[in-house]
N, C-alpha and C positions, 0 to 999 in steps of 0.2 A: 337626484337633486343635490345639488353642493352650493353651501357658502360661499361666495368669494365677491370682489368690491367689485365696482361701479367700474373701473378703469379698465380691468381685465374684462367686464360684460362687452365694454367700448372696444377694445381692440378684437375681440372675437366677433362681433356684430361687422366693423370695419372687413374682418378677414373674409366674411362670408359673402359680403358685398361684392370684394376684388373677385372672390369664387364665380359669386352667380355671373355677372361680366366675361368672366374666360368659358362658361358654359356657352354663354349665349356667343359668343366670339366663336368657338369650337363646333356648336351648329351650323353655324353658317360656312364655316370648315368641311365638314362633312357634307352637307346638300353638293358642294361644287364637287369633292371628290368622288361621289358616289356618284354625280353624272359624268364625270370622267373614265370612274370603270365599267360607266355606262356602255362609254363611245368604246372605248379602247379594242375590246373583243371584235368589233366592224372594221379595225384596221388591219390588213394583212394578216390575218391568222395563220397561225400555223399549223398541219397538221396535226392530228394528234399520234403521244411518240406512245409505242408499246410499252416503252418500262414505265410510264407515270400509274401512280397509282390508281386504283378501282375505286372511284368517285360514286356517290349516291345520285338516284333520280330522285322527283322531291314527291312526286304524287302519284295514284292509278292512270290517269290519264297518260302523265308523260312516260311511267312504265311500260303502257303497251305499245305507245307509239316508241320509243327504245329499244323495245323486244325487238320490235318487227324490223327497224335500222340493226340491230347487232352491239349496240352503244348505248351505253348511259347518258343522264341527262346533263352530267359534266363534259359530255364532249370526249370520252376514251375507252376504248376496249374495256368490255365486262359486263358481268352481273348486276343492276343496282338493286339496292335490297332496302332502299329507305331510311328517312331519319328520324327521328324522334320527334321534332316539333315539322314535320315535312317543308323543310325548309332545303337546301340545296347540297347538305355539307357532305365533308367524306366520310361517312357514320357507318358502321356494320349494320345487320338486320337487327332491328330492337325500337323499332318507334311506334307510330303511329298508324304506318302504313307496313300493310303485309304485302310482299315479292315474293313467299316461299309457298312451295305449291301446298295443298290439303292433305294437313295428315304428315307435313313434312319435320323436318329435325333441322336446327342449324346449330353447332359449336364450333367456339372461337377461343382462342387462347392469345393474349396480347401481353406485352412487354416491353423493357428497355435496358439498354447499359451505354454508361456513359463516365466520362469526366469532366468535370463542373470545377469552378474557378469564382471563387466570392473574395474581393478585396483582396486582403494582403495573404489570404492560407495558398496551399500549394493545391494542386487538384488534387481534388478528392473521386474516388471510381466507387460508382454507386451503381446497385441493380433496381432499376424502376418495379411499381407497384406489378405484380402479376392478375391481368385481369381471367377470371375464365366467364366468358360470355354463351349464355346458351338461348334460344328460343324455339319454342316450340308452335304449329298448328296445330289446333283442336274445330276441324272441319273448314266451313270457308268464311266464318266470322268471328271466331273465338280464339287467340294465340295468349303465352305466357312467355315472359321471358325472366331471366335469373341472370344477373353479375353478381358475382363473387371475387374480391379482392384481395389477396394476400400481399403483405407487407413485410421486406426481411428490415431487420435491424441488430446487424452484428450476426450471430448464431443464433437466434429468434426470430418469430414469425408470427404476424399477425390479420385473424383473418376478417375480414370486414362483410358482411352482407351491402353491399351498396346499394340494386334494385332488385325489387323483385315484386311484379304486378300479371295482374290479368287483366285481358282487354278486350273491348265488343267492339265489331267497327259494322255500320250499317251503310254499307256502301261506299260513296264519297262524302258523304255528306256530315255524319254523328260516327264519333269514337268517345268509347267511356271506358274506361280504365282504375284498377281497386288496388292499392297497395302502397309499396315504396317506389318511387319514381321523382325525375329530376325537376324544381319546379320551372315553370316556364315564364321566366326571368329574365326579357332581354331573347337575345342570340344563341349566344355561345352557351349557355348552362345549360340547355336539353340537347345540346346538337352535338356533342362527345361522349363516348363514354371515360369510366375513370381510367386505366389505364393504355387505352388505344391512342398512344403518341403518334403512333403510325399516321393516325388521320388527322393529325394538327398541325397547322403552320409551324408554328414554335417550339422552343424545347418547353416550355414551361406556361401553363395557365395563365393568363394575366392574376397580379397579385389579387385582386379584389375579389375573383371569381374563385380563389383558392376553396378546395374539399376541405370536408371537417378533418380528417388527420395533419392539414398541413395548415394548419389554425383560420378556418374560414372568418371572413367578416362577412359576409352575403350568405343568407339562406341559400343551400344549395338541392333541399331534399326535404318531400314531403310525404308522411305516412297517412294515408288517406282516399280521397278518389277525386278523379279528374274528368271532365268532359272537354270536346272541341268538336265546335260544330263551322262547317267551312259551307262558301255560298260563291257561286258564282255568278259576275253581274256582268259574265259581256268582256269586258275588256280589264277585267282584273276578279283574282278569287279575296276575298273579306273571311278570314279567318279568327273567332273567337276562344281562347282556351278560359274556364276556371276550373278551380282545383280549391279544395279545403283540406285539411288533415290535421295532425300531429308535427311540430317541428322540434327538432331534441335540441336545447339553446347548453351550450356549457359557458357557464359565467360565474366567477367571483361573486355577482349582483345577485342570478337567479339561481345557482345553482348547478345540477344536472335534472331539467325537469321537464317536459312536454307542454312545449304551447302553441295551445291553437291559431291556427293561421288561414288567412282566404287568400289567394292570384287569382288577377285578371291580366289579360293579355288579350289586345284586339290587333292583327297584322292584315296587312294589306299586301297583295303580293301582284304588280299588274304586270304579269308574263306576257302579255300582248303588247306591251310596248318595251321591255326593256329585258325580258328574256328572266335570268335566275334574278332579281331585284325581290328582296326582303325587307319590308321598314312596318313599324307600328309601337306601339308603350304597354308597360306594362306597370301594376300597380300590383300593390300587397301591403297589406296589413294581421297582424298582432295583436296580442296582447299577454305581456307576461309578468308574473310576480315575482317581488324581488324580495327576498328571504338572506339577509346577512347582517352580521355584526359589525360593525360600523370600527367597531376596537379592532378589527383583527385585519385590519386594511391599513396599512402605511398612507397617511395623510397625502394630499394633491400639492400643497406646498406650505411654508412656514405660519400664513396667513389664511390659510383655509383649511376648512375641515365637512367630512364628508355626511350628508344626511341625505339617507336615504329613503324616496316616494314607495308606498306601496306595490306600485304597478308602474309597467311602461306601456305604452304604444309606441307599434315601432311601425311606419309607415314608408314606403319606401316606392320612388318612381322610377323605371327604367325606360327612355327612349332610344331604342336603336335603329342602322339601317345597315343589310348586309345585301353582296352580290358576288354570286357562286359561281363564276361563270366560266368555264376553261379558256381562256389561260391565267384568269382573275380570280384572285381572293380578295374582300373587302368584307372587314368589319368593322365600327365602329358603336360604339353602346358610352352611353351618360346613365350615371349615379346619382339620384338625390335622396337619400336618406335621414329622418327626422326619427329621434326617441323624445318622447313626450311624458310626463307626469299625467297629462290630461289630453285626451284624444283631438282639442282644437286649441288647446292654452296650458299656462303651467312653464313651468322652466324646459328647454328645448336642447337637445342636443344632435348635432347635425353629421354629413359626412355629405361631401360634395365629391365627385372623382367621376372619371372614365380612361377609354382607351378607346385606340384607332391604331389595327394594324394593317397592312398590305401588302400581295404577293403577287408574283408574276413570272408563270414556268414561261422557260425557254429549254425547251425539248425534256430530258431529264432533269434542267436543275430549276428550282425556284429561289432566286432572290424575294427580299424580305424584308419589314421593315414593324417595329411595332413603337408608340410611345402611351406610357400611361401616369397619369397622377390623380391623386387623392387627398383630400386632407379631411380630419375628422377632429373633435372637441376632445382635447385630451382630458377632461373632467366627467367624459360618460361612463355611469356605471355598471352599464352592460358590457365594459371593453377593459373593468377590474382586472390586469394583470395580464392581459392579452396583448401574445408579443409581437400582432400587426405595427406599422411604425405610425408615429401622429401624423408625419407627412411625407408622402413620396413619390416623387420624380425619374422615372426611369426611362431609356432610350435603348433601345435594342435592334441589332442592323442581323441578318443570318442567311445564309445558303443552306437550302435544302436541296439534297440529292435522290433522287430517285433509284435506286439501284436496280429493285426487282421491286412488282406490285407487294411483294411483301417485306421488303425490307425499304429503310431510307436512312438515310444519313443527314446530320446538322451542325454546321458550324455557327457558331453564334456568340456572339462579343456586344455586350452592352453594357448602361453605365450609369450607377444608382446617384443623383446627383446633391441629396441630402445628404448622404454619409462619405459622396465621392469615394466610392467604391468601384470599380470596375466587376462584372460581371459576364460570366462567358460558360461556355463548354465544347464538349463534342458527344452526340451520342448517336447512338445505333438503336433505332426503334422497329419490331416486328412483329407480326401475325399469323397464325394459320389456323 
């Protein structure tokens, strides 16, 4: 909670207003594009090429009907081995759905290197996160899987536990899952892991969806346990996830300290009419305590000064719609986010944002396209010293190269339009 006049409350009310508008402007953006990567796939397809990479099926179903074609359910040569929220994406083995036989082993090792180009510095050559990815069978309904992340930094190295759960699947139908694992948040936040660039569009995360190393604003990780239960009605499966746990908040406001959390997530996926089509919302809630000195905080401006609520609730809506479909990529995901003194009232602090990116192979290479913005209350003080930006604008155009299923290549030039900065790189991302 903070002090400040009546004029400043009026233009942040004003600003939120222009916000909600460009949401609702931006859905209605989204419904036409997503029925355009609908059609698109129907026209003239193209074979599929051998070097594109080894694309995930989304479910048992379409797994064995893949087996028995020789193809995944992305339409290319290979193995599929499932994704985390069994959604379409190019995921390693590690989600919800098991592809590995009983009794079986699968380890992955992922990577990157590159040179990156922020504004006015020169490129800088950087070696991405080292993911080592493992999972395991334990009979024909019991699997474990383990990421482990290492981080260099100059002559240092640091090592991250990112996930690590066990999981029950009873059939098609119920998976239950106990430990660290990604929350199901939207799309893109269960459907990668951390550092498998290899199966992402982009060189870079959208900023919102950023990991806790690389200053997260979105919950990305919950220590706790998870259910999804999936239903099929006929002409489309109705899928539900919730998940409760532990979430580690680093803030100025709260601390370094464990706060508990509930996801829901209800997705609708009607594969009988539109093939890899993913769309449905997802909601979460909080609640955390806010522990700080009020002194030891550099004031918000010359006329205000900071007092700080007990507790926050932080509430937070995600609707998206994604479609996976070879030779289509399409995501699109909205942000509404509210921190509250009082779970329905009380002074409010908000963050409005999304992103919409899109791709389309043509044999080995995929053009590309992403754009994303956000704006949040620069007076929340759960975002104490946190070097996310108040508002940001970015546009990002790139070629991805297919070289070998485990290697690919990205050129990529885009263009931060708050600080007019230019932004780009080239990297080399792999697997095996």
């Amino acid at each position: 909670m903070i002090a400040i006049d009546a004029a400043t409350t009026g233009r942040f009310d004003a600003r939120w207003g222009k916000a909600a508008g460009l949401v609702a402007r931006a859905t209605r953006g989204v419904v036409f594009l997503a029925v355009a990567a609908c059609a698109l796939p129907s026209l003239a397809q193209p074979a599929p090429d051998p070097n594109t990479p080894v694309r995930e099926a989304d479910a048992e179903a379409a797994q064995s009907e893949s087996d028995a074609a020789g193809e995944d359910a992305y339409g290319t040569p290979g193995s599929a081995t499932g994704s985390e929220n069994d959604s379409y994406g190019p995921v390693p083995a590690g989600g919800w759905q098991s592809t590995t036989t009983s009794g079986g082993f699968d380890f992955n090792i992922y990577s990157d290197v590159g040179a990156y180009y922020v504004g006015g510095s020169a490129f800088n050559f950087e070696i991405g996160a080292i993911d080592f990815f493992a999972r395991a069978e334990l009979g024909d309904s019991i699997s474990l899987l383990s990421e482990t992340v290492v981080m260099l930094h100059g002559d240092s190295a640091m090592v991250r536990p990112a996930r690590l759960f066990v999981q029950y699947r009873s059939g098609s139908v119920l998976r239950l899952r106990a430990g660290r694992f990604h929350t199901p948040l939207g799309f893109y936040t269960p459907q990668y892991p951390h550092g498998g660039k290899i199966f992402r569009l982009a060189n870079r995360r959208p900023r919102l969806l950023a990991m806790e190393h690389d200053s997260a604003i979105l919950p990305n990780h919950l220590t706790g346990i998870a259910a999804q239960v999936s239903v099929d009605v006929g002409f489309a499966d109705w899928r539900l996830d919730l998940a409760v746990g532990d979430q580690r908040v680093n803030s100025l406001a709260v601390g370094n300290e464990l706060a508990k959390a509930a996801v829901v997530r209800l997705s609708l996926l009607p594969q009988r009419w539109a093939g890899d089509l993913d769309f449905g919302v997802s909601l979460w809630l909080n609640h955390q305590h806010v522990d700080v000195d009020p002194s030891a905080v550099p004031p918000p401006g010359p006329d205000a000064t900071w007092t700080f609520p007990e507790v926050l609730w932080e509430q937070l809506a995600v609707p998206y719609v994604a479609y996976m479909h070879y030779p289509v990529e399409f995501i699109a995901e909205f942000f509404a986010l509210r921190h509250g003194e009082d779970f329905s009232g009380g002074r409010r602090y908000r963050l409005f944002g999304g992103f919409i990116q899109l791709g389309r192979s043509l044999g080995s290479w995929t053009p590309y396209a992403r754009f994303e913005h956000f704006q949040r209350d620069a007076f929340n003080p759960l975002y104490l010293g946190h070097p996310a930006p108040i508002r940001l604008t970015e546009a990002t155009a790139g070629l991805r190269w297919t070289i070998d299923p485990r290697l690919i290549a990205r050129f990529e030039f885009g263009y931060e339009f708050e600080d007019n900065d230019p932004v780009g790189g080239i990297q080399l991302a792999f697997g095996f």
